[in-house]
C-alpha positions in Angstrom: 1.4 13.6 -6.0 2.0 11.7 -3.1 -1.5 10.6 -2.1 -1.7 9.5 -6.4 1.2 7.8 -5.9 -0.2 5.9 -3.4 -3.5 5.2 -4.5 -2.2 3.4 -7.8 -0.1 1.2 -5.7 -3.4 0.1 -3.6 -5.3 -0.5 -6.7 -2.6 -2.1 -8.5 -2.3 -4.7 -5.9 -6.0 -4.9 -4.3 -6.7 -6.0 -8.5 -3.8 -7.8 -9.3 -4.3 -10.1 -6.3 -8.3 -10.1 -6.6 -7.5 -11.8 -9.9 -5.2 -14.1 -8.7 -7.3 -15.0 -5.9 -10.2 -14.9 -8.4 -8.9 -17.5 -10.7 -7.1 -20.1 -8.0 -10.0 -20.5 -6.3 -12.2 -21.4 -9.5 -9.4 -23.3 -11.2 -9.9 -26.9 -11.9 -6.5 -27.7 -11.2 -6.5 -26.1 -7.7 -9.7 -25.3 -5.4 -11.8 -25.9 -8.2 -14.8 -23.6 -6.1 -18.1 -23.0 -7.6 -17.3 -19.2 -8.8 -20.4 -17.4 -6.4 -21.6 -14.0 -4.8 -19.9 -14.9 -1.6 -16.4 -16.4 -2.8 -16.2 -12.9 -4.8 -17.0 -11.3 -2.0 -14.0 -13.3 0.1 -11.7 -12.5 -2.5 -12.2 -9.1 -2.6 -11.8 -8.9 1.1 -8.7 -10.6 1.3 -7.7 -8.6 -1.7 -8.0 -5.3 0.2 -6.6 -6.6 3.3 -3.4 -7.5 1.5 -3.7 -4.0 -0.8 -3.9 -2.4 2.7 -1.4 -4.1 4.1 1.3 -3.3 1.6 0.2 0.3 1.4 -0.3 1.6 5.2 3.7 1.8 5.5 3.7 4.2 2.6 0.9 6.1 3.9 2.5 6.4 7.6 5.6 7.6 6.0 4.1 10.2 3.3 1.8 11.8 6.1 4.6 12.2 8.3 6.6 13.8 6.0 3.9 15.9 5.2 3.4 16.9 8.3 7.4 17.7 9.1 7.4 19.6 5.4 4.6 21.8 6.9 6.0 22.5 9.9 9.6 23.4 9.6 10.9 23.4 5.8 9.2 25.4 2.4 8.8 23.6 -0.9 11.9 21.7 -1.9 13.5 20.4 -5.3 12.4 17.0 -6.5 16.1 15.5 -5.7 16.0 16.7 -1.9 12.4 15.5 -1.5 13.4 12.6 -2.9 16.4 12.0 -0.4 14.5 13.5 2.5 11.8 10.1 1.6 14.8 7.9 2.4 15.8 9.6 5.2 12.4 10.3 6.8 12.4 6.5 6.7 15.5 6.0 8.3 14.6 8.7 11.3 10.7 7.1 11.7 12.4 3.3 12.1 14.9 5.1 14.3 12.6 6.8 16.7 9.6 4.3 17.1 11.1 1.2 15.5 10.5 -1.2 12.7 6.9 -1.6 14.1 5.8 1.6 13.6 
């Protein structure tokens, strides 16, 4: 479920903000663009880019934890993997910092 999970949060955003992109840039009461093959095309790149962008953290953390689950513990309850998320965040900003 985790890999779902994240997937409708990167297609939620990459089309939410497509849209908005979509329609600021062809509004007449901002860019007012010419609506074209290569302004879609922008959009959609800057739409991924930000989809990507909100989504790699996630991704980092649910591999991680993956990885840890594999390794050392068998299948928990849904209320411990759901406190381990929290602090599996805590440990991986701990370890290699906010950056990471």
């Amino acid at each position: 479920y985790p890999t779902l999970y994240a997937m409708s949060i990167f297609v939620g955003v990459q089309q939410s903000s497509y849209d908005y992109l979509r329609l600021y840039a062809t509004s007449r009461q901002h860019l007012n663009l010419k609506p074209s093959v290569p302004l879609f095309i922008g959009c959609s790149v800057c739409a991924a880019t930000l989809s990507q962008t909100v989504v790699y953290p996630l991704d980092v953390l649910r591999r991680r934890m993956q990885i840890k689950q594999q390794q050392v513990l068998p299948k928990h309850s849904e209320s411990v993997i759901h406190h381990r998320t929290w602090l599996a965040l805590q440990n991986i900003i701990h370890q290699n910092g906010y950056r990471s």
